[in-house]
C-alpha positions as MATLAB code, in Angstrom:
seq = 'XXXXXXXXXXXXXXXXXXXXXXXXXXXXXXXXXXXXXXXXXXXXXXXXXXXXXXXXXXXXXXXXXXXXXXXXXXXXXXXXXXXXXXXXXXXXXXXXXXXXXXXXXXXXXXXXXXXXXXXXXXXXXXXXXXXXXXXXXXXXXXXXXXXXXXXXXXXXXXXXXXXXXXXXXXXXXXXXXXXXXXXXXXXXXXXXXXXXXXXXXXXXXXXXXXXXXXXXXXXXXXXXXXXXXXXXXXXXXXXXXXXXXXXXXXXXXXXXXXXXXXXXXXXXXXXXXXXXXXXXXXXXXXXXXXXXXXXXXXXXXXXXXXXXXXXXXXXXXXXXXXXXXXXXX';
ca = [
     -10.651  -60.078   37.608;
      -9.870  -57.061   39.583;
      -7.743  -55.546   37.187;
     -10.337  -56.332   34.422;
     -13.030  -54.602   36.348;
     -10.572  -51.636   36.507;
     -10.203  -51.486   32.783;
     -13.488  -51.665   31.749;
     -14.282  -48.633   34.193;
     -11.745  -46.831   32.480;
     -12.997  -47.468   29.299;
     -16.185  -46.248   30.137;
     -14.732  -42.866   31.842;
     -12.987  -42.388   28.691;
     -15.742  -42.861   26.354;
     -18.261  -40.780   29.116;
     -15.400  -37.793   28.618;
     -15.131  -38.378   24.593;
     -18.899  -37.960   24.084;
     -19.119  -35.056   26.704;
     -16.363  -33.262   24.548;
     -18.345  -34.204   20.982;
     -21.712  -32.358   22.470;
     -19.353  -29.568   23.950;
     -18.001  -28.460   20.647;
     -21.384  -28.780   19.125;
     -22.686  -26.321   21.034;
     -19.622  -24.087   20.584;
     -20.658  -24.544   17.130;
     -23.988  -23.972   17.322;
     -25.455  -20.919   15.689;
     -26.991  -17.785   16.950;
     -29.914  -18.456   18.733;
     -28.406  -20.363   21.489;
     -32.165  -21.085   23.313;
     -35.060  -22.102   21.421;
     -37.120  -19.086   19.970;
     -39.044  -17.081   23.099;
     -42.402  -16.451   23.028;
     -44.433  -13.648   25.067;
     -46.843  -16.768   26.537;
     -43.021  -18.671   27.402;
     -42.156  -15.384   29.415;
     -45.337  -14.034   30.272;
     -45.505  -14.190   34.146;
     -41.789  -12.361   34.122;
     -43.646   -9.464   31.443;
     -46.260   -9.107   33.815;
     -44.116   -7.680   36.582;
     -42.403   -5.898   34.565;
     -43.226   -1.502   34.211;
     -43.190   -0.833   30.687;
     -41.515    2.205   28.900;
     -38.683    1.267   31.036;
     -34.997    2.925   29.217;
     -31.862    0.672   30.809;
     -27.745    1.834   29.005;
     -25.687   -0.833   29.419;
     -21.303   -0.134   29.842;
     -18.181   -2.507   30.625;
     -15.974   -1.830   33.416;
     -12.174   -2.217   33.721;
     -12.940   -5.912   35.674;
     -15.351   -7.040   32.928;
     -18.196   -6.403   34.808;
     -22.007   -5.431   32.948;
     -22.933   -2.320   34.318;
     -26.895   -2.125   33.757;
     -27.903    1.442   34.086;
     -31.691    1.720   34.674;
     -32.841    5.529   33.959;
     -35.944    5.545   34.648;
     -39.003    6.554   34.061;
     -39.803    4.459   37.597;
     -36.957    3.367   39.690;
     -37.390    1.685   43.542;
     -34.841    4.354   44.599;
     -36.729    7.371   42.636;
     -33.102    8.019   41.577;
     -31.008    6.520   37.889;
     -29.780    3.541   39.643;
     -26.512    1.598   38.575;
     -27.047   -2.228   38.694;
     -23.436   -4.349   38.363;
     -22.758   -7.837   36.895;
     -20.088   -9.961   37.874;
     -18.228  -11.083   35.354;
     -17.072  -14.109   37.746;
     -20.698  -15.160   37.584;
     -21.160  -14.601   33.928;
     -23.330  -11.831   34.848;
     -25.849  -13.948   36.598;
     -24.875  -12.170   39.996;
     -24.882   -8.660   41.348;
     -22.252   -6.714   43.281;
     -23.563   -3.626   43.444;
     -27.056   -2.348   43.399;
     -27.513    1.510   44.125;
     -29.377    4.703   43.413;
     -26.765    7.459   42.307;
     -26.382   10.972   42.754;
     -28.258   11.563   39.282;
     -32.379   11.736   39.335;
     -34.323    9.612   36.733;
     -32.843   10.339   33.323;
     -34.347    9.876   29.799;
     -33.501    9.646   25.778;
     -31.573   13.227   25.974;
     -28.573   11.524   28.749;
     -25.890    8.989   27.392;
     -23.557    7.200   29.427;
     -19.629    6.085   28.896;
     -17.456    4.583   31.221;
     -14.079    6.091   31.897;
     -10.391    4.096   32.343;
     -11.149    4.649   36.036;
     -14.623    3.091   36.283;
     -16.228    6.530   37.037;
     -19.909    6.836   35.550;
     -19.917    9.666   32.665;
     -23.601   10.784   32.087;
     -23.520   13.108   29.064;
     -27.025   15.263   29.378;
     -26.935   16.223   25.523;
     -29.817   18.578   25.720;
     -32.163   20.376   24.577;
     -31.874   22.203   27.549;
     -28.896   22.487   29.804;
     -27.934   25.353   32.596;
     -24.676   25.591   30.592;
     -26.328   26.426   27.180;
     -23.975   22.822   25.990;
     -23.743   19.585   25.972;
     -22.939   18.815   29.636;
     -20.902   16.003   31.407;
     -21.644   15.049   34.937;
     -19.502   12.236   36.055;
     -20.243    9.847   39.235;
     -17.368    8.843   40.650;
     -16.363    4.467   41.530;
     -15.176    5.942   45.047;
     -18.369    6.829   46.079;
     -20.791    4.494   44.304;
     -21.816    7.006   42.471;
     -23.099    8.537   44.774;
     -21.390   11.725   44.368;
     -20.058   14.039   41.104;
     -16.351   15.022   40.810;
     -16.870   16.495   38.063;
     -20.033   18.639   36.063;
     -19.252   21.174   33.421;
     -20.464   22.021   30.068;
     -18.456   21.084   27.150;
     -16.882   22.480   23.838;
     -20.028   20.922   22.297;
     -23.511   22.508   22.008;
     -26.820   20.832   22.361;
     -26.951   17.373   20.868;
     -29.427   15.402   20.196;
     -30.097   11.864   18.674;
     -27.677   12.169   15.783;
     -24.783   12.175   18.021;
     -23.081    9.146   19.878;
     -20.616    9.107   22.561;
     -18.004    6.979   22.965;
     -14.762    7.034   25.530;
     -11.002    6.516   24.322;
      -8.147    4.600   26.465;
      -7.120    8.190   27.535;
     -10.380    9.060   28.877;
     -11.161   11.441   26.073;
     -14.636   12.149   25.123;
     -15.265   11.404   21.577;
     -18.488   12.609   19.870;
     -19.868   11.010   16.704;
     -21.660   13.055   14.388;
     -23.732   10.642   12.393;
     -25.405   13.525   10.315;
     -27.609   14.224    8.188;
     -25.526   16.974    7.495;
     -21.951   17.802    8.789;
     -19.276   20.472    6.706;
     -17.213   17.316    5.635;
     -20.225   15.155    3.930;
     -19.102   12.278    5.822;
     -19.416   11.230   10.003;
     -17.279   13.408   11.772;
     -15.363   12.479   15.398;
     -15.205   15.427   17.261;
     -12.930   14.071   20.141;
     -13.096   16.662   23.469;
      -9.683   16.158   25.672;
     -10.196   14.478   29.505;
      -6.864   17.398   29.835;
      -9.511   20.168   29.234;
     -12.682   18.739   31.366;
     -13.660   18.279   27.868;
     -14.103   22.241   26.942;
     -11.368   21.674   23.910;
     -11.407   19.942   21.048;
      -8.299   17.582   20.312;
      -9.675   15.921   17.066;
     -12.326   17.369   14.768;
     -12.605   15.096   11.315;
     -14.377   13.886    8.553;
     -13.574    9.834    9.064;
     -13.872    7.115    6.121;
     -17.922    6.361    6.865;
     -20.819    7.872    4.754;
     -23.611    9.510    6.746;
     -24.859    7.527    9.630;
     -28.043    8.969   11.358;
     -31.644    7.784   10.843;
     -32.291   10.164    8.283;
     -29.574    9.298    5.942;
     -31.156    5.655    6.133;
     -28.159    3.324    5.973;
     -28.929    1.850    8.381;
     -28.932    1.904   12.214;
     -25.505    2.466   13.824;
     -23.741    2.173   17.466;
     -19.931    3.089   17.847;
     -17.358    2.182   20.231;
     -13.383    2.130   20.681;
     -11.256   -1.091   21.069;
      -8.319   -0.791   23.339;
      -6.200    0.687   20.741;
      -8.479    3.409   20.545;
      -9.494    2.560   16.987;
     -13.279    3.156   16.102;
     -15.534    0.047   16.195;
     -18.665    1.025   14.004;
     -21.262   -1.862   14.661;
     -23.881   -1.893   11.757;
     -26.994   -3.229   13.607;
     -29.289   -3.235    9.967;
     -31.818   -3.372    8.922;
     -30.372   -3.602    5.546;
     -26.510   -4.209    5.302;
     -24.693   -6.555    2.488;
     -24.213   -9.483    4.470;
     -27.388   -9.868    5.632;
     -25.128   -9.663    9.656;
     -24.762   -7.309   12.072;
     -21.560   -5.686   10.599;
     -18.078   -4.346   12.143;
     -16.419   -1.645   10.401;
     -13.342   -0.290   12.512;
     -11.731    2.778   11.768;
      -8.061    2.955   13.201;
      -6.965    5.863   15.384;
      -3.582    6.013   13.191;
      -5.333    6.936   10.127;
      -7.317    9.706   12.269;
     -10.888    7.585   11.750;
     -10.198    7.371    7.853;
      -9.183    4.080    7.024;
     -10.613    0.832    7.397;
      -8.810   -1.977    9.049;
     -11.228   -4.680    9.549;
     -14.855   -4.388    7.875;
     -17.057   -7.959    8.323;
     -19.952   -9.180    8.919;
     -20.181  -10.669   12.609;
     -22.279  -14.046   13.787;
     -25.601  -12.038   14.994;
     -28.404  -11.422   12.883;
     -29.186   -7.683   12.494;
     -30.019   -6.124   15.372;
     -31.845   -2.462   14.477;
     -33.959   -1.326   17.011;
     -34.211   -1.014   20.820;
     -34.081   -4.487   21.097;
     -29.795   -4.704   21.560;
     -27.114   -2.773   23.202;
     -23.394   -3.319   22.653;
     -20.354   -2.735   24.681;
     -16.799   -3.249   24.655;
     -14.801   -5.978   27.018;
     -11.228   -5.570   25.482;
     -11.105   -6.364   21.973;
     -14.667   -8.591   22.016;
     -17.936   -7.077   21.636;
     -20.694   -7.659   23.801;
     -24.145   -7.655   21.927;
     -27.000   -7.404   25.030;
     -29.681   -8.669   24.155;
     -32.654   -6.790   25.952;
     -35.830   -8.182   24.731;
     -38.636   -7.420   24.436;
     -38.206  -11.384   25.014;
     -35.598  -13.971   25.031;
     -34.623  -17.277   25.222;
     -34.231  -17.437   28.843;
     -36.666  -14.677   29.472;
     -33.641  -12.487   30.619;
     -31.669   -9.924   29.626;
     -28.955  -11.930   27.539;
     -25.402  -11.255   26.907;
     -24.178  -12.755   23.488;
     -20.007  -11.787   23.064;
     -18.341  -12.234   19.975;
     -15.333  -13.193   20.069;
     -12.670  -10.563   18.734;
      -9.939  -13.516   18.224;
     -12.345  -14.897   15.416;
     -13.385  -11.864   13.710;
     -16.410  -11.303   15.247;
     -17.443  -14.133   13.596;
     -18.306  -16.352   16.810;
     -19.701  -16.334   19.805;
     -16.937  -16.876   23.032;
     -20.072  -16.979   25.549;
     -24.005  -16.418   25.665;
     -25.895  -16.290   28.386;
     -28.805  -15.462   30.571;
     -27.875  -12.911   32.694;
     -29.684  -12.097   36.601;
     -31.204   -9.255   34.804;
     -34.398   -9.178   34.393;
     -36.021   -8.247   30.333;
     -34.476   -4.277   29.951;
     -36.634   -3.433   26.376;
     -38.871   -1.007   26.742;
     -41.523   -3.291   25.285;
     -40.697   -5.960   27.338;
     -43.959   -5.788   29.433;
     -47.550   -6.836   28.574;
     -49.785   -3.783   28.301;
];
């Protein structure tokens, strides 16, 4: 009887494991949302406390870790203030939370990460004491709490048709996304980590038509992969899939040719509603607000093993909602 008793527990273990495998992979296969839709009454005691107008840049470190970069204009510290998700906790925990050396910064100051997790704030204008684009980097020593390094750069004032990405070598690589440039095309105009970024390395026409606002195709983002090969991310609101796309340009062809161009699992993502980021090869789509599913910042990663073309986590993060409509007036 005994042994009986010890079979049919068994067989219910097993089944108990079975079924909690079946729902497992249905929710790996579940499509984008992963929460049921938001709603501003669902999320409206978190709005309330929220200021509104509030401007966050979001970067990956070398551990994995989301590095939430709140600029202002109000921070508790009066300062921009650096706010860092564990990756161990699927961002739902904080390691570091601390003013830095930089006061509150706006829509003219981008931010990269270098190989050595030092903060790179690039203060692209319209007015700088060095008459150029400027880069003031906060170093991971100190917390960034301190600058070891602010110069102008081989680039003059910039403004909101340039991005800024980083490459593997620490290289500072400008995007001009138009409306105009001398080749007709965007340009990479790549500014060497040798030089403190006062020489240009690279200065191209790559394979993608215009990208700024004006040229409206759309609303564009750019990164680098690991193999320093150009990840364009089409956020919409038109593009022919209907999906936030992926277009990478490879660093062999100098930014010319296309080796991967696909439409990705997320919806189109236009606005100042999403941020992206790079961990590795994946792309991490953060998901700001003005709400969500979980009433928190979000991070949604697609998975660079599948194309882009599914999700390897999404989450709730221990951020609070980062859009700068996510308040109630």
């Amino acid at each position: 009887m005994a042994c009986l008793k010890s079979l049919v527990l068994a067989l219910t273990i097993a089944r108990v494991h079975l079924a909690e495998g079946a729902m497992m992979k249905a929710l790996r296969k579940r499509p984008y949302p992963r929460n049921a839709p938001s709603t501003p009454e669902k999320c409206g005691a978190q709005l309330n406390r929220l200021p509104c107008n509030q401007e966050w840049a979001f970067e990956m470190d070398s551990k994995k870790n989301l590095v939430a970069i709140k600029k202002g204009p109000i921070t508790g510290s009066g300062k921009t203030e650096v706010h860092r998700l564990t990756a161990s906790s699927n961002y739902k925990k904080y390691d570091l939370q601390t003013k830095t050396a930089l006061p509150i910064t706006d829509g003219n100051w981008d931010f990269v990460m270098d190989s050595k997790n030092n903060l790179v704030a690039i203060k692209k204008g319209p007015n700088t004491g060095s008459g150029k684009t400027e880069v003031h980097r906060l170093s991971a020593s100190s917390n960034y709490l301190s600058f070891d390094l602010q110069t102008g750069t081989a680039l003059g004032y910039t403004d909101d048709n340039w991005d800024f990405t980083m490459d593997s070598k620490d290289n500072l690589v400008a995007i001009k996304k138009g409306p105009k440039t001398g080749s007709g095309k965007t340009e990479v105009h790549r500014m060497s980590a040798s030089s403190n970024y006062k020489k240009f390395d690279l200065q191209t026409g790559t394979g993608l038509h215009y990208t700024s606002a004006a040229a409206k195709k759309g609303d564009w983002v750019f990164k680098m992969d690991p193999q320093d090969n150009l990840v364009c991310i089409l956020k919409g609101p038109d593009s022919g899939s209907g999906k936030t796309e992926v277009h990478k340009l490879t660093k062999v062809s100098n930014f010319k040719k296309f080796n991967l161009q696909t439409p990705t699992a997320l919806h189109p993502t236009n606005g100042g509603g999403w941020a992206f980021a790079m961990e590795g090869f994946h792309i991490v789509a953060i998901l700001k607000g003005p709400i969500s599913g979980s009433c928190m910042t979000e991070v949604h990663k697609l998975n660079a093993v599948a194309n882009y073309k599914a999700f390897n986590l999404q989450t709730g993060t221990g951020l609070d909602l980062s859009a700068s409509t996510s308040c109630l007036p």
